[in-house]
VEXDREN-2710 file (C-alpha; in Angstrom, 1 decimal):
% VEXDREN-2710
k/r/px/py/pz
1/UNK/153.4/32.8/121.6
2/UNK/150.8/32.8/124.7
3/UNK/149.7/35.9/124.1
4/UNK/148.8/34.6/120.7
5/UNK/146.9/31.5/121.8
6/UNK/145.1/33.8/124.6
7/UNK/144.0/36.1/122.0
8/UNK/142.8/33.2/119.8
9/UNK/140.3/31.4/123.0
10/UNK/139.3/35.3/123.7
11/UNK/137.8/35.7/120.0
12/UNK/135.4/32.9/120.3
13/UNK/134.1/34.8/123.7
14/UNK/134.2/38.4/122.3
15/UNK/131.7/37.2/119.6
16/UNK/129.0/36.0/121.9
17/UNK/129.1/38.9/124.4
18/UNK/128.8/41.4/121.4
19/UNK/126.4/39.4/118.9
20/UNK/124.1/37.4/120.8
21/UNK/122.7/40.0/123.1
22/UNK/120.9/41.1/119.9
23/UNK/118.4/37.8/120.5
24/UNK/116.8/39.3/123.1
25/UNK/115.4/42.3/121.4
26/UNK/113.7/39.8/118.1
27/UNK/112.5/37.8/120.9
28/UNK/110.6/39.8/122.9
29/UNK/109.6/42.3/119.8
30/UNK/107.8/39.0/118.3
31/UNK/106.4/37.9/121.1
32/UNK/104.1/41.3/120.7
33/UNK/102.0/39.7/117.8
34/UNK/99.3/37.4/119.3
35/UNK/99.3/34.6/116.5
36/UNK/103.1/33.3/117.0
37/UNK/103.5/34.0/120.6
38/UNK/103.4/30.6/121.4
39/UNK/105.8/29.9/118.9
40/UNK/108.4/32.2/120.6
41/UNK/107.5/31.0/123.8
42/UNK/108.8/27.6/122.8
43/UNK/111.6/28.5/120.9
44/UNK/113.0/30.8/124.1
45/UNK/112.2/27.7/126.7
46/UNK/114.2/25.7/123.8
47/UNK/117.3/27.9/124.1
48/UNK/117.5/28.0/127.7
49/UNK/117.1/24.7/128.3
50/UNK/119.4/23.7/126.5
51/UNK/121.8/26.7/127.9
52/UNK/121.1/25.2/130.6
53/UNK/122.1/21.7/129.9
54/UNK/125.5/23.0/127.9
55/UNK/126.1/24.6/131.3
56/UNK/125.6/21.5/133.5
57/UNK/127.1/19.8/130.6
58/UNK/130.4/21.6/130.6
59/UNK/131.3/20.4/134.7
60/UNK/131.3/16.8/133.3
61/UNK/133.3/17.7/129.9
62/UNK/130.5/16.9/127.4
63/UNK/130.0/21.0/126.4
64/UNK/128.5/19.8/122.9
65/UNK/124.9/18.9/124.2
66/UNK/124.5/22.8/124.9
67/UNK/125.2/23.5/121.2
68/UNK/121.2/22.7/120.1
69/UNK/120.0/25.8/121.6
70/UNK/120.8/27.5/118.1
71/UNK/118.2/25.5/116.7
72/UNK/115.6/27.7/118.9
73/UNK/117.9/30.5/118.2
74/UNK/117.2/30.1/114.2
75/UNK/113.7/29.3/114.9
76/UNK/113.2/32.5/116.3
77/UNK/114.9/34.4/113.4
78/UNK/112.9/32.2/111.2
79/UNK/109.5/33.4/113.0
80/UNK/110.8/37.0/112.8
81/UNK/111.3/37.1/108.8
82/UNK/108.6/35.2/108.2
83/UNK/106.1/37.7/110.3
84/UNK/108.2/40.6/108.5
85/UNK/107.1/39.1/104.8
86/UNK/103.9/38.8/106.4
87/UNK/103.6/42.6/107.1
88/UNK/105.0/44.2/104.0
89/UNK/102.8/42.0/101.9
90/UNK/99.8/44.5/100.6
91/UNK/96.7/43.5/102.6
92/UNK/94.1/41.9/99.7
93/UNK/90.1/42.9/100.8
94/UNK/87.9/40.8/99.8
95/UNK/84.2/42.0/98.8
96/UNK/80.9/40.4/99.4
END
């Protein structure tokens, strides 16, 4: 039965060290075009703050402030899809 329930907290744990490495990659590749960089730039200060915060919130019990850094964390997959429809759109010229 412990091994059961140690199996169960380890799952939650497992997930984040396999999936959300992946951020870092979309962050950094968007922060390559000039016209949203500032856009990432806020969304990454977003999610470590508030890393931060679930960190410093987790020594006084109240771990569920920490939880709004997927907000930046969706932001930035929001600013990635959107610059990808952006690129495979066919470029219109216009003729004076």
């Amino acid at each position: 039965m412990v091994d059961r329930a140690l199996r169960y907290h380890e799952c939650p744990r497992e997930w984040v060290r396999s999936r959300q490495p992946r951020l870092l990659p979309c962050l950094g590749s968007q922060g390559l075009f000039p016209a949203i960089t500032l856009k990432v730039a806020i969304a990454g200060a977003w999610v470590v703050f508030f890393r931060f915060l679930g960190g410093v919130g987790y020594l006084f019990g109240v771990r569920q402030v920490g939880g709004f850094f997927h907000l930046g964390e969706f932001y930035i997959l929001y600013l990635v899809g959107h610059q990808a429809f952006q690129l495979a759109q066919p470029v219109r010229y216009i003729y004076t």
